[in-house]
VEXDREN-2710 file (C-alpha; in Angstrom, 1 decimal):
% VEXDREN-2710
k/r/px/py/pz
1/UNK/244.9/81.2/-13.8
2/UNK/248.7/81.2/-13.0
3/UNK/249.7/77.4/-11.7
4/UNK/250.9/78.2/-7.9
5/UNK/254.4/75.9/-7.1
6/UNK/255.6/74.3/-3.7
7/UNK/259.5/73.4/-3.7
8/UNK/259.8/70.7/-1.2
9/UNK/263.6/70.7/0.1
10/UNK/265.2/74.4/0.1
11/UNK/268.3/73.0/0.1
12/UNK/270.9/74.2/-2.9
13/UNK/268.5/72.2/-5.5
14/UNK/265.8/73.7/-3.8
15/UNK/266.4/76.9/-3.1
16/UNK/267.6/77.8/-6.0
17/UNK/264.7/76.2/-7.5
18/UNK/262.2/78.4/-6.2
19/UNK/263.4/81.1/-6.1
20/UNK/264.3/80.8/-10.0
21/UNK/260.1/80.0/-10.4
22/UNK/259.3/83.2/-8.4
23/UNK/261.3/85.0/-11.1
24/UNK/259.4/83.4/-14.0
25/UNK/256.8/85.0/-12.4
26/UNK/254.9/82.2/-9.7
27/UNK/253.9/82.2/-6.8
28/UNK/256.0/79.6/-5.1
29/UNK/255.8/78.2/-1.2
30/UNK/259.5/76.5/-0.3
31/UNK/259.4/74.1/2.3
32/UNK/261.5/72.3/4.5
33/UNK/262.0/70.4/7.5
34/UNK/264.3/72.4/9.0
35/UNK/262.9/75.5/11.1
36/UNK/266.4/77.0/10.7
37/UNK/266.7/76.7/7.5
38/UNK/263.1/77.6/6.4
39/UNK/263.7/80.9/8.6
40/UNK/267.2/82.3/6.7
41/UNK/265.9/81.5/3.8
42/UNK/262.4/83.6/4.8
43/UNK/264.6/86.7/5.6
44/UNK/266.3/86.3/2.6
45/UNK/269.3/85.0/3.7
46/UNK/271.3/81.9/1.6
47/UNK/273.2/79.5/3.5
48/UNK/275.3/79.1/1.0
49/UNK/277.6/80.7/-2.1
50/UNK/276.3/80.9/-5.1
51/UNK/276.4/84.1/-7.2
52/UNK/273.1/86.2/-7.9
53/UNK/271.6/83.8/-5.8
54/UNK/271.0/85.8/-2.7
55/UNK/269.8/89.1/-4.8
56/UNK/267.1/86.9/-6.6
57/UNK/265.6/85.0/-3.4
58/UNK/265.8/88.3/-1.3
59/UNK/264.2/90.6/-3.6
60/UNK/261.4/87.8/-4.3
61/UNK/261.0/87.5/-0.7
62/UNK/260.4/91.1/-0.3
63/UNK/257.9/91.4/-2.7
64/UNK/255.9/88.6/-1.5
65/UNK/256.4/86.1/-4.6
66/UNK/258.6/83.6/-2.4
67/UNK/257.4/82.4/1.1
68/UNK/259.2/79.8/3.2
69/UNK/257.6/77.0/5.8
70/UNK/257.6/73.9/7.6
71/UNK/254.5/72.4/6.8
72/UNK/254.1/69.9/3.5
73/UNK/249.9/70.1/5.0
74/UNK/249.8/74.0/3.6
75/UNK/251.8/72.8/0.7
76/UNK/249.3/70.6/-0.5
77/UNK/247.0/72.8/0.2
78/UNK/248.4/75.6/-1.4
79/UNK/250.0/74.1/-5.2
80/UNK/249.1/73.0/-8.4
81/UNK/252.5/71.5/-9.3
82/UNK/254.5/70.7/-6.1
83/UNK/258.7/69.7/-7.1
84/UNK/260.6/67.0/-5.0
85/UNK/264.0/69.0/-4.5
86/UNK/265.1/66.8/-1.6
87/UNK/268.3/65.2/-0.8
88/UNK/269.3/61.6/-2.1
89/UNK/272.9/60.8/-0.1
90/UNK/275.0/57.8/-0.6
91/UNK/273.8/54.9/1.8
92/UNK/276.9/52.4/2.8
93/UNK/277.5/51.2/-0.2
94/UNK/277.1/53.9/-2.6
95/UNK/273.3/53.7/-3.4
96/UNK/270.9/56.3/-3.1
97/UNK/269.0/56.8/0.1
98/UNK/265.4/57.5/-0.9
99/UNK/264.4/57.8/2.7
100/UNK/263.8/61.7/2.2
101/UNK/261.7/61.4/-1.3
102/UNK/259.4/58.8/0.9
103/UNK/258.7/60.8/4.0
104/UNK/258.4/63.7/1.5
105/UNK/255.3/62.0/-0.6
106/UNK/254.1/60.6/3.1
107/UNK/253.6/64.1/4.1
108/UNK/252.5/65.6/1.4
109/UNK/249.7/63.3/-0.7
110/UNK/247.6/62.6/2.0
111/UNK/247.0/66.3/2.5
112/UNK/246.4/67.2/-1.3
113/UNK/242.6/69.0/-1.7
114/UNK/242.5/69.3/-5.4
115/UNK/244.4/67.5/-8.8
116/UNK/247.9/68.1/-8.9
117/UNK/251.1/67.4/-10.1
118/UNK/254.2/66.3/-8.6
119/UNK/257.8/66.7/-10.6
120/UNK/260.8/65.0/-9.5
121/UNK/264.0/66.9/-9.2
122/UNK/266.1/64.9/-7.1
123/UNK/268.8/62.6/-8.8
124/UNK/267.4/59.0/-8.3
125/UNK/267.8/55.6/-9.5
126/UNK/266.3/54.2/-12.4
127/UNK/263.1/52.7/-11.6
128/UNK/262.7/55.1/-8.6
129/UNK/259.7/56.6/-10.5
130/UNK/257.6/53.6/-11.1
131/UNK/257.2/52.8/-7.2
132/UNK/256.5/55.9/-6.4
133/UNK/253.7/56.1/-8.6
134/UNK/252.3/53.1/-6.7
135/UNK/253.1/55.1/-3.7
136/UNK/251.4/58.3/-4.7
137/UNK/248.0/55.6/-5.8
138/UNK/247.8/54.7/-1.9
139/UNK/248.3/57.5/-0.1
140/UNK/246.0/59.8/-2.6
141/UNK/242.4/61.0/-1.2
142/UNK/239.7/59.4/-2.9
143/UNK/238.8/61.5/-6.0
144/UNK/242.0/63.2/-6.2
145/UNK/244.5/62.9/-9.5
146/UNK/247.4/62.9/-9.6
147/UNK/249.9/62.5/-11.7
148/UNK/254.2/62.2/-11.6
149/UNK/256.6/63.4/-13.8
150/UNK/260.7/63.3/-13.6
151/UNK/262.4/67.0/-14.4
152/UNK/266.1/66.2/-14.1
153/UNK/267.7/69.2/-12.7
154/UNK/271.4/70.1/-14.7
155/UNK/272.6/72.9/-12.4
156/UNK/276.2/73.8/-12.3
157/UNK/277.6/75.4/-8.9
158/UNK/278.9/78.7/-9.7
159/UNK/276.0/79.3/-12.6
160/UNK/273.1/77.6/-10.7
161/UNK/270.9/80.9/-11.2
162/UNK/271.8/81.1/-15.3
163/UNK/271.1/77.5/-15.5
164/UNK/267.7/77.9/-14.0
165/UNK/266.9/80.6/-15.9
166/UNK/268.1/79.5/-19.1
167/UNK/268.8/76.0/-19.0
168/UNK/270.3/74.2/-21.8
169/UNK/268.1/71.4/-22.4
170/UNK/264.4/70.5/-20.3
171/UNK/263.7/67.0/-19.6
172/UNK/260.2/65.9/-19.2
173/UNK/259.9/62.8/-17.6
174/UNK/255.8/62.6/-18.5
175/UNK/252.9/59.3/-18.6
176/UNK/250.3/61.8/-19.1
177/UNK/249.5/64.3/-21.8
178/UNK/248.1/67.0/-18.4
179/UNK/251.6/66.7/-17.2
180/UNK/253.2/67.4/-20.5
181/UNK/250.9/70.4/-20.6
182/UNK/251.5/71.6/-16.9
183/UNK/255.4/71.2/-17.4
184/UNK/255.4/73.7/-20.6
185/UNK/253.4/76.2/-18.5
186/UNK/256.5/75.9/-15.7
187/UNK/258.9/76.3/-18.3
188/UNK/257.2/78.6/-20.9
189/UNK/259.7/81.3/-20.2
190/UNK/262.8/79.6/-21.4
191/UNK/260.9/77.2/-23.9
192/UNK/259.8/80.7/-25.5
193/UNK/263.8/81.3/-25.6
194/UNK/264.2/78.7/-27.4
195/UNK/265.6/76.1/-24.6
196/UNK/265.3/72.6/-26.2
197/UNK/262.5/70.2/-24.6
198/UNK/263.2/65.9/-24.4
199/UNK/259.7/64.4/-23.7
200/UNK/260.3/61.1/-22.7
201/UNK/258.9/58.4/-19.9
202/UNK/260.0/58.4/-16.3
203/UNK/263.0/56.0/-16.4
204/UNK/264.5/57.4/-19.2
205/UNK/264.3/61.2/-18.1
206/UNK/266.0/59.3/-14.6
207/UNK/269.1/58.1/-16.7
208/UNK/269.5/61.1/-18.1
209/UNK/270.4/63.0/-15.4
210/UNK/272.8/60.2/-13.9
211/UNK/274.4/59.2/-17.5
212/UNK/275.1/63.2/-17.9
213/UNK/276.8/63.2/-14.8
214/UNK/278.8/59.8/-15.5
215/UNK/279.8/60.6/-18.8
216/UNK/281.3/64.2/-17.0
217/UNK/283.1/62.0/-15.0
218/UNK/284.2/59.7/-17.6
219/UNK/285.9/62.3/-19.3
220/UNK/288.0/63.3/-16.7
221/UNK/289.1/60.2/-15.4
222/UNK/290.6/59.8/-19.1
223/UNK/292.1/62.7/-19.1
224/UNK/293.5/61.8/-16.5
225/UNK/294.6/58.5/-17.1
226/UNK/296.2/60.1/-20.0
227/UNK/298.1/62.3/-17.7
228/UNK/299.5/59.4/-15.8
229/UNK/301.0/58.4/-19.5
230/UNK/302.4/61.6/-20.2
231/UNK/304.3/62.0/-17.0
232/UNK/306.0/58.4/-17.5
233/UNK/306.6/59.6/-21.4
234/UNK/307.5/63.3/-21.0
235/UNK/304.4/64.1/-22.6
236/UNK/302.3/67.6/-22.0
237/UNK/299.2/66.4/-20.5
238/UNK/297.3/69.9/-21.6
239/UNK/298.7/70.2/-25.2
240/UNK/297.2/67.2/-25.4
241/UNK/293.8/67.9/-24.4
242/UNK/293.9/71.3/-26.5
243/UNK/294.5/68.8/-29.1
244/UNK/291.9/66.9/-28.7
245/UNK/289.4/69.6/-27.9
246/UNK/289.8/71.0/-31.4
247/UNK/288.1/68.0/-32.5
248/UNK/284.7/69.1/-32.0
249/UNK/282.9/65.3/-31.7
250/UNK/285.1/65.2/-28.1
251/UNK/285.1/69.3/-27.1
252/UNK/287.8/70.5/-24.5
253/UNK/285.0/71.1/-21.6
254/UNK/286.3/68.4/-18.7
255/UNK/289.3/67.5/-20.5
256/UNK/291.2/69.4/-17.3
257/UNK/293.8/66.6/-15.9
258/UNK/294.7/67.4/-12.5
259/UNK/293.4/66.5/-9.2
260/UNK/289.8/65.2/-10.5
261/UNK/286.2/65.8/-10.1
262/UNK/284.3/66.2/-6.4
263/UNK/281.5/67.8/-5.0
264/UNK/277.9/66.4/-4.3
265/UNK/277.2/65.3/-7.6
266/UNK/279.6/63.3/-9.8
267/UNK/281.1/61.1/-7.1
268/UNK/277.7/60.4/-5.4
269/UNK/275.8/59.7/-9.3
270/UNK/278.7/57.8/-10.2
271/UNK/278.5/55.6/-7.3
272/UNK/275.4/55.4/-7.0
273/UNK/275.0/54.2/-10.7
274/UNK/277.4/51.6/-10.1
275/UNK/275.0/49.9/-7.1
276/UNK/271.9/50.3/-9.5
277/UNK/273.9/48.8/-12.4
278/UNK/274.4/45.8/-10.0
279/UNK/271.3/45.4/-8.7
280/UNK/269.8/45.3/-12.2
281/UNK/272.9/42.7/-13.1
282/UNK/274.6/44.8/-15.3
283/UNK/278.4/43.9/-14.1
284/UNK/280.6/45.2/-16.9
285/UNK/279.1/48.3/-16.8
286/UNK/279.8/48.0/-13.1
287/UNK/283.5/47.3/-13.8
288/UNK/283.8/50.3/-16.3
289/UNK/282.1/52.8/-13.7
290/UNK/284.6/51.5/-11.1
291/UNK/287.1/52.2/-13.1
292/UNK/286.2/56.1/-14.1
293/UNK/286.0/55.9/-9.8
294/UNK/289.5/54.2/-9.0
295/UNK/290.9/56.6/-11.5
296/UNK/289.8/59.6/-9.9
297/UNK/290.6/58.8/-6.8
298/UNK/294.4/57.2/-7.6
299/UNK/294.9/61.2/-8.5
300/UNK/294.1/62.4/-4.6
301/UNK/297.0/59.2/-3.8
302/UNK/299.0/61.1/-6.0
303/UNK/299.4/64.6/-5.2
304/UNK/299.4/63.1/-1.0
305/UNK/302.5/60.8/-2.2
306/UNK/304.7/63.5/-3.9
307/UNK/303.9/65.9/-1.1
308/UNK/304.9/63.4/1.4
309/UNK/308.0/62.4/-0.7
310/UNK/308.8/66.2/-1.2
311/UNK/308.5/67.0/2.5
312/UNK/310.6/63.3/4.1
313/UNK/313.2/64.4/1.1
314/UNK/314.0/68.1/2.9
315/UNK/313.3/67.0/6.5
316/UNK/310.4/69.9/6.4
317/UNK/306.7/69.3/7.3
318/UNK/304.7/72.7/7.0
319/UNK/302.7/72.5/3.7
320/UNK/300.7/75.8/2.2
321/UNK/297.4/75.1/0.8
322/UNK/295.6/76.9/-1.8
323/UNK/292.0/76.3/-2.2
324/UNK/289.8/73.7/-0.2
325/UNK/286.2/73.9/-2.3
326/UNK/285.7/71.3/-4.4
327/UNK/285.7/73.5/-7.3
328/UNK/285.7/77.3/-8.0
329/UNK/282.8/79.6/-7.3
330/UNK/281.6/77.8/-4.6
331/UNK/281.6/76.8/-0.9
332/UNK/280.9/73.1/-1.3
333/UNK/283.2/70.6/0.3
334/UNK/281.5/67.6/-0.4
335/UNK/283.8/65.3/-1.3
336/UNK/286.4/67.7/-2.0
337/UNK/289.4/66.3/-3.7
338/UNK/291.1/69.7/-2.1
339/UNK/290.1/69.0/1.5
340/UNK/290.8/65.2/1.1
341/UNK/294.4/66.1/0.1
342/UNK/294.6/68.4/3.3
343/UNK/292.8/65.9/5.8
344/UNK/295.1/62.7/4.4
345/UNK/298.2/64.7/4.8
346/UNK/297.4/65.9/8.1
347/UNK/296.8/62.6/9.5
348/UNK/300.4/61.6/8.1
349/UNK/301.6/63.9/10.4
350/UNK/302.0/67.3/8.3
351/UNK/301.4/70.7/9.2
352/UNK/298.7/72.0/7.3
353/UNK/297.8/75.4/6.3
354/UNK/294.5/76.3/4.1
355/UNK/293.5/79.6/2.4
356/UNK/289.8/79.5/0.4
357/UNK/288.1/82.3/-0.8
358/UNK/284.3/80.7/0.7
359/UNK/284.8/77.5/1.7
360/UNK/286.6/77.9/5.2
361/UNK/283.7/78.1/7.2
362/UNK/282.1/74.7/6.2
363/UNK/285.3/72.8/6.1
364/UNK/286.2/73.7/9.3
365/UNK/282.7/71.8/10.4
366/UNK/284.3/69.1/9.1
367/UNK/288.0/69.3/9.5
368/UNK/288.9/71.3/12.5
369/UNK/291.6/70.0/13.3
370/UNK/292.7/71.9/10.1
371/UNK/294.8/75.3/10.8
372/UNK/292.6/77.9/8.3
373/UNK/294.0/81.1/7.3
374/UNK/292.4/84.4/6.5
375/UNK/294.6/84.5/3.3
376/UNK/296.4/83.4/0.6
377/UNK/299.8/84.8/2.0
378/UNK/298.7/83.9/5.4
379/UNK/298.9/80.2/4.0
380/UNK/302.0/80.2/2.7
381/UNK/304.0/81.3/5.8
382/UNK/306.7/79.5/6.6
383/UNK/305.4/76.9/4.2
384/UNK/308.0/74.1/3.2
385/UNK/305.7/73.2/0.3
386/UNK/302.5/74.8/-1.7
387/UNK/299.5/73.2/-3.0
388/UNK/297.4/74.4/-5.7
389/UNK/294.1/72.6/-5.0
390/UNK/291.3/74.6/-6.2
391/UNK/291.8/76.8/-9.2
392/UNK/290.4/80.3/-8.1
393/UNK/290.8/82.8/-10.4
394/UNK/292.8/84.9/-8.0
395/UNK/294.9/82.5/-7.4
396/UNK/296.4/83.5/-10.9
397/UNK/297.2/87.0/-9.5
398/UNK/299.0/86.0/-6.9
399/UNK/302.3/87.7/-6.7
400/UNK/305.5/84.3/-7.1
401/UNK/307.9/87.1/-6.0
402/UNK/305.9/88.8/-2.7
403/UNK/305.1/84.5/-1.9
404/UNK/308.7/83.5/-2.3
405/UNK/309.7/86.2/1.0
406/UNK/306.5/84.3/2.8
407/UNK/307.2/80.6/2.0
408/UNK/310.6/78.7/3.4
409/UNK/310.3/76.2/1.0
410/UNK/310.0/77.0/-2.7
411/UNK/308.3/74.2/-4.4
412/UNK/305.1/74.4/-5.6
413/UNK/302.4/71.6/-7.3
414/UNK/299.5/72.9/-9.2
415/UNK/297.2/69.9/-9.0
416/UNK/294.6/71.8/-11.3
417/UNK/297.2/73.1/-14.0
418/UNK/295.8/76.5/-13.8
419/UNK/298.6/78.4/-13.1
420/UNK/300.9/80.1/-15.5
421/UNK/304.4/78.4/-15.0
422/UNK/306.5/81.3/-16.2
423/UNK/306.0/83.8/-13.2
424/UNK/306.8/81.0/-10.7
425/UNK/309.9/79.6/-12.1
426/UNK/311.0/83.3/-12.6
427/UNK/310.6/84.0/-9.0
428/UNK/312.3/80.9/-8.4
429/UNK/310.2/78.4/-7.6
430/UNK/309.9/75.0/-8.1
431/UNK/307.2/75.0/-10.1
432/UNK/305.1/71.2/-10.6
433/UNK/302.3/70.2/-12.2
434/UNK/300.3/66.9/-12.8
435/UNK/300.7/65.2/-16.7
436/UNK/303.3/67.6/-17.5
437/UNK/307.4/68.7/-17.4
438/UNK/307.9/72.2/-16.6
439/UNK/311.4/72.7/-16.6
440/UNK/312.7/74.9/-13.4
441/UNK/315.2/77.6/-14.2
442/UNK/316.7/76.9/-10.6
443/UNK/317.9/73.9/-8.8
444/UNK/315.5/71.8/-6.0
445/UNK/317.1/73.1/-2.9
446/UNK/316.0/74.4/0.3
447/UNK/317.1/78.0/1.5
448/UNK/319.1/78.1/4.5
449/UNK/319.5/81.7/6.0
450/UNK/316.8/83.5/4.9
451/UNK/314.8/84.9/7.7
452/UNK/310.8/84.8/7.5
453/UNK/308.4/87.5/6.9
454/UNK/306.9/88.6/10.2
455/UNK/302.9/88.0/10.2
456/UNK/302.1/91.9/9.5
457/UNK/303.9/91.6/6.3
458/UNK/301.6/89.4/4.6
459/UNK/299.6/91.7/3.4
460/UNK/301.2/94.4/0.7
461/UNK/301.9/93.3/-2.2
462/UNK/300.0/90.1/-2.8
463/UNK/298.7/91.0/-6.0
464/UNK/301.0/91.5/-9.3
465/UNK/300.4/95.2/-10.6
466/UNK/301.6/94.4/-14.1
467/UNK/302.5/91.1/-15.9
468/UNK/305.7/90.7/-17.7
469/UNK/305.2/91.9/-21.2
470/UNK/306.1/89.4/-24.2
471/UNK/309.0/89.4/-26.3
472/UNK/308.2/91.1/-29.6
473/UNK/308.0/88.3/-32.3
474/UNK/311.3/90.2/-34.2
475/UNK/312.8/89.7/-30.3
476/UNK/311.9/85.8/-30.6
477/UNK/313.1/85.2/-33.8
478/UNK/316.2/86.2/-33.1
479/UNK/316.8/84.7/-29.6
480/UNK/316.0/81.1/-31.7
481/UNK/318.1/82.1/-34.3
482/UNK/321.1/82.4/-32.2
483/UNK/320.5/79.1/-30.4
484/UNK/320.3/77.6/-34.0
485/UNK/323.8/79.0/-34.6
486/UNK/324.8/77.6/-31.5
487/UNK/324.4/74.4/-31.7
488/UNK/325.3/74.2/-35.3
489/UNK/328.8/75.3/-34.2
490/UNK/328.5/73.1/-31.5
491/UNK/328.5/69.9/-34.1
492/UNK/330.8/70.6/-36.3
END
């Protein structure tokens, strides 16, 4: 008989979650606490971005694969493997607040009519496991089994679907040889595939999921602190890591200097880590997670200080901002580095302007007093400065020429180093970028006279129809030719 599945949290773990089981072909019950919530999501609407998503979860709700509730009582009473998909948010000082997990496992054992099994999801500390087994002994019905196991989730916003579906590498937390066995009925679909399976005990498969995300981290924090090198050296922070991404023991994945890593994950499991790591008296690991954190933070300081410096150096104070999610492909602003940058310079007093393809409406819950606009010229007027915060695809196809008639200023930082150089400085503009030189083919300086473009004239034009084709190689030879001449006549 098919194993029936109860997602507990239908949040963007959870969600996802289920309805990625519905597709490998279970019947699965999603619950949460949240009446709201649980009634989008039952008429197949996702409160959030991410791609394919709301195609899956609709169409499984239609058929009547995928049901939604409130009630962990008819989840009990319904599954054979129920997964713990709720949140874990920093407490005060960084570590995880179990407090959902608990109430979760209150509900639901008590309730539980036949032997089950119960799969973490949720990013915990290490050791988390191992009370809640103790937990799950006391609240159990006499003459009911059951048994825990820890199935680190490895989702990536923007690819959450794909990841489910196909994941990369399965986990199995497992103390019991049933669990093993239940898991690889779960997961038969992409083991079939040929996904790779870890079995290994509960803390371990907990570390895993928090060392992946630490190690992500770590990486771009050096990257990073590499950039801050190469701007003090006249180094090219990217060169660099394409160099070092040939070399395939590092890899150039999260070797992207810039404005560093955000979101709901990395900060949080980074943080978190560090409060376990003291607890369990671990301090230099402490120290060197602090670190990876302090870095990625000093690079926020950084693009708000040479904004600042930029704006108090012209007199000006009207700053253009492109992109407020945390990263592409997505509407999260949790701990956004892009949205920090906006809220920080706002409070200093500036004039702040924000264009993002899905993120407006939730960072305006929590930064109103943020002007949004309804696009990316629409950001931009009468801007004394741009930021590139978020590295959106079509932010590459932005027009430099079109912009420069909407901007008044005509300086512009790519905090993500995205964006191809060569159409900005050709337009004009000052074009800057974090751990690298680009050389502007114009003078800093502010225009004077110009007159703005009205509001309705945003519009046309945004978009570059063609790109400037290369020179031919013959063309390039001899353009450095004749500089070679040059400055050989030049010395003697």
């Amino acid at each position: 008989m098919m194993l029936r599945i109860s997602v507990i949290g239908t949040g963007y773990l959870g969600a996802t979650h289920a309805a990625g089981m519905a597709e490998l072909g279970f019947d699965v019950l999603g619950v949460d606490n949240n009446p709201a919530k649980a009634a989008a999501l039952s008429a197949g609407r996702v409160p959030f971005h991410e791609p394919g998503l709301p195609e899956l979860l609709a169409g499984h709700v239609r058929s009547g694969r995928l049901r939604f509730g409130t009630s962990l009582v008819a989840a009990a009473r319904f599954a054979d493997v129920h997964f713990l998909c709720v949140g874990t948010p920093p407490g005060p000082n960084g570590a995880a607040d179990l407090s959902q997990l608990h109430s979760a496992l209150e509900g639901l054992v008590p309730h539980l009519t036949r032997n089950c099994l119960i799969v973490g999801k949720s990013t915990v500390p290490v050791g988390t496991a191992e009370a809640l087994t103790a937990r799950i002994a006391e609240l159990a019905p006499a003459g009911i089994s059951v048994d825990l196991a820890w199935n680190p989730e490895f989702l990536r916003e923007g690819h959450a679907v794909r990841d489910t579906l196909s994941p990369n590498r399965l986990v199995f937390g497992v103390t019991t040889p049933d669990a093993e066995w239940a898991l690889r009925q779960v997961y038969a679909t992409p083991i079939a595939a040929g996904a790779p399976v870890v079995i290994t005990n509960l803390p371990t498969a907990e570390l895993i999921k928090v060392s992946a995300n630490a190690f992500l981290a770590t990486k771009i924090s050096f990257i990073n602190a590499m950039a801050e090198l190469c701007e003090l050296t006249g180094a090219d922070v990217t060169l660099l890591a394409d160099a070092l991404g040939h070399d395939d023991r590092i890899g150039r994945k999260f070797l992207g200097a810039g404005l560093g890593y955000g979101g709901g994950c990395l900060p949080k499991d980074v943080r978190a880590l560090i409060a376990r790591a003291g607890e369990l008296g671990a301090a230099e690991t402490v120290d060197f997670l602090r670190d990876i954190d302090t870095i990625n933070l000093r690079r926020r300081e950084r693009v708000v200080r040479e904004t600042l410096d930029l704006l108090h150096a012209t007199g000006s104070h009207r700053v253009g901002i492109l992109g407020i999610a945390f990263k592409p492909l997505s509407d999260d602003v949790r701990d956004s580095p892009a949205l920090d940058v906006a809220i920080r310079l706002q409070a200093a007093g500036v004039q702040v302007t924000a264009f993002d393809p899905a993120a407006t409406a939730p960072a305006r819950a929590i930064a109103p007093q943020l002007v949004y606009a309804a696009t990316a010229a629409a950001a931009l007027h009468e801007a004394d400065v741009v930021l590139h915060l978020t590295e959106w695809s079509e932010f590459r196809d932005l027009d430099p020429a079109f912009l420069r008639t909407v901007a008044r200023g005509r300086t512009l930082i790519d905090a993500r180093n995205a964006l191809d150089p060569e159409p900005w400085l050709a337009a004009g503009w000052d074009f800057r970028a974090l751990g690298r030189l680009v050389e502007s083919r114009n003078p800093v300086e502010r225009p004077a006279s110009r007159a703005p473009a009205p509001p309705e004239a945003l519009r046309p034009g945004l978009l570059r129809n063609a790109r400037r084709a290369p020179e031919a190689p013959a063309a390039l030879a001899d353009s450095a030719l004749t500089r070679l001449r040059a400055r050989v006549r030049r010395s003697a």
